[in-house]
N, C-alpha and C positions, 0 to 999 in steps of 0.2 A: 504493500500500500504506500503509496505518496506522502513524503511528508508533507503535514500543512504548514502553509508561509502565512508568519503574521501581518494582515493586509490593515491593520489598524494603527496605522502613520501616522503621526502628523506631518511628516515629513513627504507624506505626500501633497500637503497643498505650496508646497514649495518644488513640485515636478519639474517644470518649465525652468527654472534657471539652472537644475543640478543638467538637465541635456544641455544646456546652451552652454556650459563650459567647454572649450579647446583643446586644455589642458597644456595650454602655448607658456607657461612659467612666469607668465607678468608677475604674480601673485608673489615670483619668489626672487626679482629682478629689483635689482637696485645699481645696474652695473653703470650708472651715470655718474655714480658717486665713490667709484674702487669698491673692494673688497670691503662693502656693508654689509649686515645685514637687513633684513624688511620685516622675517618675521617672530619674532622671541619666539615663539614653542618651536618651529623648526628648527633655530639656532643650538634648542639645549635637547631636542628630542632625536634630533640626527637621523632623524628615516621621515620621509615624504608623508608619510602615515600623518602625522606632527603635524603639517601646514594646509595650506588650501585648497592646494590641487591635489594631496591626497586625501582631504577631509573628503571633500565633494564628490571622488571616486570609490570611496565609502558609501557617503550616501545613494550613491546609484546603483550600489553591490546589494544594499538595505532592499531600496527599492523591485529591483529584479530578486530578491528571493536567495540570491547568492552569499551573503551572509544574514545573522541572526544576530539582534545588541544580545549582548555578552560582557561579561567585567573586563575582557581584553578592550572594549571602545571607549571602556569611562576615562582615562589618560589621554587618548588620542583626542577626544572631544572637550573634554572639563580644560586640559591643560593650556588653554587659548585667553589671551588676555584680553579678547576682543580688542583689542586695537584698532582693525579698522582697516589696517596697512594692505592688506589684501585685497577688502574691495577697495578701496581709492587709487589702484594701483591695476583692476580688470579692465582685459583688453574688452571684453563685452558688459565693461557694466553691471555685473553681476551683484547682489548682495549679498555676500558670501557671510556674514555673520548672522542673517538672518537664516541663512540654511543652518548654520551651527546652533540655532538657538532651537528649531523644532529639533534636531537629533537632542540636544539638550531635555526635550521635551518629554521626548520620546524612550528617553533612558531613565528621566525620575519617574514617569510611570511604570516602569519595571522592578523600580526599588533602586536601582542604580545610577545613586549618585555618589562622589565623596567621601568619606566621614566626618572630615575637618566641616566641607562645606554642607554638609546635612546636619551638624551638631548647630554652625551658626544659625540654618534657619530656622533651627527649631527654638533657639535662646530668640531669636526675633518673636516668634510669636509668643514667647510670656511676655518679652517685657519691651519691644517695640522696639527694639534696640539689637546691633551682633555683638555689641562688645560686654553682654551680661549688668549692665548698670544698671541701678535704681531708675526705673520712668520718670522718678516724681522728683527726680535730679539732673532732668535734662537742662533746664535753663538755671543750673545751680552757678553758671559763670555768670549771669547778669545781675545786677545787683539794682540799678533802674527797673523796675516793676511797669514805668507810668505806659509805655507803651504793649505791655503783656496786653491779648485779646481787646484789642482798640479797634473797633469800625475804624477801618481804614480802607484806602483804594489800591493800597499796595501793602504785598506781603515781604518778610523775610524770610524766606525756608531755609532755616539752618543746618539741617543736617545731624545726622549720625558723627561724622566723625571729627567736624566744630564745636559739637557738644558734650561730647565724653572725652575727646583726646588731643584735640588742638584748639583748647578752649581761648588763647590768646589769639586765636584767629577768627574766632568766634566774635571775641569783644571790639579786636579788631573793624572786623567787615560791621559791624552796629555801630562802632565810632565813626566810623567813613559814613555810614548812609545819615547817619544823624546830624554831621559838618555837614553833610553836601544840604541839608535843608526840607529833602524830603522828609515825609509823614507818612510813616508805613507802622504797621502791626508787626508781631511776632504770636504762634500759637503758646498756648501754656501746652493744649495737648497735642505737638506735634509727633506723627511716630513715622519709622521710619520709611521712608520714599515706595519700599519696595524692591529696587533694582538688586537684593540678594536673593529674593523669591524666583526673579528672573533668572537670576546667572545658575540657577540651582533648576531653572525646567521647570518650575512651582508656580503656573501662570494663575493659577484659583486662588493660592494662598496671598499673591502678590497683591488681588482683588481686593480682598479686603481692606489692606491697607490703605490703598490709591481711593477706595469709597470714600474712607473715613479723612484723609486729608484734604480730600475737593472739598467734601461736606464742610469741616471745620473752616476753610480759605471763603467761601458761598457764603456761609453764613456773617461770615464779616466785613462783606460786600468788595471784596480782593478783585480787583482789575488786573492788575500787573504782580508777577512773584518776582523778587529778585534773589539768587542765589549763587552763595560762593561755590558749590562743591558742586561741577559738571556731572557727575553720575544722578545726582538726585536733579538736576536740570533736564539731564536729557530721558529720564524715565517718565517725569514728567510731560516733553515736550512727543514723543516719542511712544512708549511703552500705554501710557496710561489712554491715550485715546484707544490705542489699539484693542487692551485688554479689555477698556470698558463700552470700548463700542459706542463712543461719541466723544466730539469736539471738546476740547478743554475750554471753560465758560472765563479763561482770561490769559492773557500777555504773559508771556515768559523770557526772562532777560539774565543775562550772567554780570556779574557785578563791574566785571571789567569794559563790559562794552555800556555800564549806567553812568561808569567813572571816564571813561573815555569824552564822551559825549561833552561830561561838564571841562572840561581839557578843550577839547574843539570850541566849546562856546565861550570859552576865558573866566569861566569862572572858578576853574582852578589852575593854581601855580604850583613850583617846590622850591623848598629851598634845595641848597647842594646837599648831598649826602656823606658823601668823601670825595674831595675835588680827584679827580683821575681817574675815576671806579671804572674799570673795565665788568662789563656783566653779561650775561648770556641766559639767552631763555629759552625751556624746556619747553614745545608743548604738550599741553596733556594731549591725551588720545582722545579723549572722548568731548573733550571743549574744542578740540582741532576738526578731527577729521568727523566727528561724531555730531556735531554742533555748526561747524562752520566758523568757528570763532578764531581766528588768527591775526586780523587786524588790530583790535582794541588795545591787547594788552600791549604792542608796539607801539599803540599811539602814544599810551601812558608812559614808556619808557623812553620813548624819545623825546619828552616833553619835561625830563627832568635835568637838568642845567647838570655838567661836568660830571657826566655819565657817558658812555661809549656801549655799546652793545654789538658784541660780536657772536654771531650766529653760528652753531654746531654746522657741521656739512650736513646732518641729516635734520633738518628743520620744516614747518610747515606743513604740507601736505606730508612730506617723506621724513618728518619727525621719528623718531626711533621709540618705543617706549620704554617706559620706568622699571615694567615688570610689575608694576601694583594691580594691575588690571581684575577687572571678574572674579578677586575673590583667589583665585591663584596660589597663596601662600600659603592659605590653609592648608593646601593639602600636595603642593609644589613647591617648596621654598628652592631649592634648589635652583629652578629655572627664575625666579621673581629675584635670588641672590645675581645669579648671574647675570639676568638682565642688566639691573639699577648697576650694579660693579660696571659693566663697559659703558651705558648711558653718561654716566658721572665721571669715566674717564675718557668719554669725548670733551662735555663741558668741560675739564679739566685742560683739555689740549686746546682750547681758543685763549687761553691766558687770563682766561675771566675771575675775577675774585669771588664774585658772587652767581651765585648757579640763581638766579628768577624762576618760579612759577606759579600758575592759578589753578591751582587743585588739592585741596587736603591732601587726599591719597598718595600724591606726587612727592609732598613736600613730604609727609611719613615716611613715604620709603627713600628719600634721598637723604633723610637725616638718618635712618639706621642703616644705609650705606654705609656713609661719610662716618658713622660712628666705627665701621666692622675694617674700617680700609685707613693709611696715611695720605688726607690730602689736607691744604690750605682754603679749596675752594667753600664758601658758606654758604649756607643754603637756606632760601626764605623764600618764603609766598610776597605776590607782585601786592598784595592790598595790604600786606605788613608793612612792606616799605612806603606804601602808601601815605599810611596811617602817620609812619614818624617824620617825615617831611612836607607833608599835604599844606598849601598856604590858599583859603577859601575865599574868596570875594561875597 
């Protein structure tokens, strides 16, 4: 008798793009630039299996019946820091992270996810949070109360990892939007964005939580969210219509293109920081290529007097990444080690003293680099240095 194929996919409504792959290597091509890399799992995984043009020829083995998910595919898939690098990089356009995300899908309904990364989502749904904290200590960094749960037109979505673990970036990005003059809210009951339920295949459980933060945002009449930490922006922008099957009811903006803005209109200036600063800026994956956002924080950095910024070779669209990505460490450190190690020692080879960038997660794992290695170069978020030189009109 025949064996039977499990025809119950998700990965099937992503058909069409797994045939439209080539398998022409763009995916794994960065030869414009010497001997880069383009895609972290491929780098530390060393078999095609690792990257994109072997994910997708997975998927298509899935699809035809010629394999079965099995715990040999939770590495080949889980171990992907969605970056991004791959599709921005398809000679057909392809969106190859979204094929990664139904086999993602398709493997926590089998039971087959992680353990690192199935233990965080489970500490998510007690206490709204991965990092295991008190809920009722999320905004235990702010000490001003008066804008908590304020009818306001604009939000602050702070984040999971500005509220347990980079809390001065937290107070930070509140001091910045507070100079700048705007009038925004903050939740008292904010929980988290979601985008761990995602990276974990858990699109039902992710539901939940995206209800509950529209809801809380709706009910305080929120026009515009502004947010430092790209992953809960683009889950937002992104993720949450999809899951929920409609339009988000307002504006979404990253904090660096709120503070750009007031930069272009003159109503902010800097002082100097250290006359001669040579500095160089990361970007993140998911505020780059994920988001579109590559402009703003250049604007802010060029706009600060006796400052130079000198650009990695792999920047921009062909940014490299940090290794912090999807959650990766949990249950990958090795590849998320190695990543941030050669990342930090390109920023190291422009001669920059200070490594720049706008993303929690980024600046986390560049300080526990920089902590595990001997360099000079320091390492801060661009609304830090914001903050200590900001002169407002």
């Amino acid at each position: 008798m025949a064996e039977q194929h499990d025809n119950n996919l998700t990965l099937q409504a992503v058909t069409q793009p797994i045939y439209e792959c080539l398998r022409c290597a763009f995916c794994f091509d960065l030869s414009w630039l010497g001997p880069a890399n383009l895609c972290p799992s491929y780098a530390w995984g060393a078999f095609e299996s690792y990257g994109a043009r072997g994910r997708i020829a997975i998927a298509r083995a899935l699809l035809e019946g010629e394999l079965e998910y099995d715990e040999s595919l939770i590495r080949r898939v889980f171990a992907c820091t969605e970056c991004r690098a791959c599709a921005e990089h398809c000679f057909k356009y392809i969106d190859t992270v979204k094929i990664f995300a139904a086999m993602r899908e398709d493997l926590a309904a089998r039971g087959l996810i992680p353990p690192g990364l199935a233990a965080a989502a489970d500490i998510l749904t007690e206490k709204h949070n991965i990092y295991d904290k008190p809920h009722e200590r999320r905004l235990s960094w702010l000490k001003d109360r008066s804008r908590v749960d304020r009818p306001a037109s604009v939000a602050f979505f702070v984040g999971c990892t500005p509220a347990y673990v980079r809390r001065t970036l937290a107070r930070d990005t509140y001091a910045v939007l507070a100079a700048s003059g705007l009038r925004f809210t903050v939740l008292s009951d904010e929980w988290c964005c979601g985008h761990p339920f995602m990276a974990a295949g858990q699109r039902e459980r992710a539901a939940e939580v995206m209800y509950h933060n529209v809801d809380a945002l709706k009910a305080l009449g929120v026009e515009r969210v502004v947010f430092e930490c790209p992953g809960c922006m683009r889950t937002f922008r992104e993720d949450i219509p999809a899951v929920l099957g409609e339009p988000l009811p307002f504006e979404i903006v990253h904090v660096t293109e709120e503070i750009a803005r007031q930069v272009e209109a003159g109503r902010l200036r800097f002082d100097v920081y250290q006359p001669g600063t040579v500095v160089t800026y990361h970007d993140p994956c998911t505020l780059g290529r994920g988001l579109g956002v590559y402009e703003a924080p250049r604007t802010i950095i060029e706009a600060m007097p006796g400052m130079r910024l000198a650009e990695m070779p792999r920047h921009g669209r062909d940014a490299y990444c940090c290794g912090a990505g999807s959650f990766v460490r949990y249950d990958y450190p090795d590849l998320t080690d190695l990543t941030g190690d050669g990342r930090l020692r390109e920023a190291e080879a422009t001669g920059a003293q200070v490594l720049l960038t706008a993303c929690p997660a980024c600046v986390t794992q560049f300080q526990y680099i920089r902590s595990q290695t001997e360099t000079d170069v320091q390492v801060m978020d661009l609304i830090s240095l914001v903050k200590r030189i900001a002169r407002w009109r």
